[in-house]
N, C-alpha and C positions, 0 to 999 in steps of 0.2 A: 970643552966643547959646549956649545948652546944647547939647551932644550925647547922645544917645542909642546903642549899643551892642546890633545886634539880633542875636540867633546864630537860624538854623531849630537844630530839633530833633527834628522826627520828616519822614516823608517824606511827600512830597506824592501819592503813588499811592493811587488809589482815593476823593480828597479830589473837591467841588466846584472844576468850573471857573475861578470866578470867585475863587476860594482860591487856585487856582493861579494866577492870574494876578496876586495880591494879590503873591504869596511872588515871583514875578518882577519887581514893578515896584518892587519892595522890592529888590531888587537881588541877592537868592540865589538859588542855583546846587544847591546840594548841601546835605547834612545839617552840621553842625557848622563851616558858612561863614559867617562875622560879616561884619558892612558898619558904617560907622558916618552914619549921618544928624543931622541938627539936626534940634531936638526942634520941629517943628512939628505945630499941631491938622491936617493933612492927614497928618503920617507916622504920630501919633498913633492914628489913624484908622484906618489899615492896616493896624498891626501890631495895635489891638483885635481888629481882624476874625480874625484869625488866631494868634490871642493863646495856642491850646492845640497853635499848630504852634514857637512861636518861643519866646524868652528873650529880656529885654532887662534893660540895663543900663545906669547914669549915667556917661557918660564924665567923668572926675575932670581938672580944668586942660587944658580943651580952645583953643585959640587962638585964637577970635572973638571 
């Protein structure tokens, strides 16, 4: 399965809740912290929602 590559980018203060809570179960913490998830239609999802706080990227030769 593919990987995805998500970094935040801007900060969550003064953002919707439910944004906030996107950016946390997404699993960031801070401004310029990357996580890397499998690319599935539920992460997919997440990081849409949130798509003008993050950056994402193809992880290249991921090992699944």
């Amino acid at each position: 399965m593919s990987q995805i590559k998500v970094t935040q980018k801007k900060s969550i203060i003064g953002r919707r809740e439910d944004h906030r809570r996107t950016i946390r179960a997404l699993g960031l913490k801070r401004i310029n912290h990357t996580v890397i998830h499998d690319d599935t239609p539920v992460i997919r999802g997440m990081v849409h929602k949130v798509r003008y706080m993050v950056e994402v990227e193809e992880v290249k030769g991921s090992k699944k």
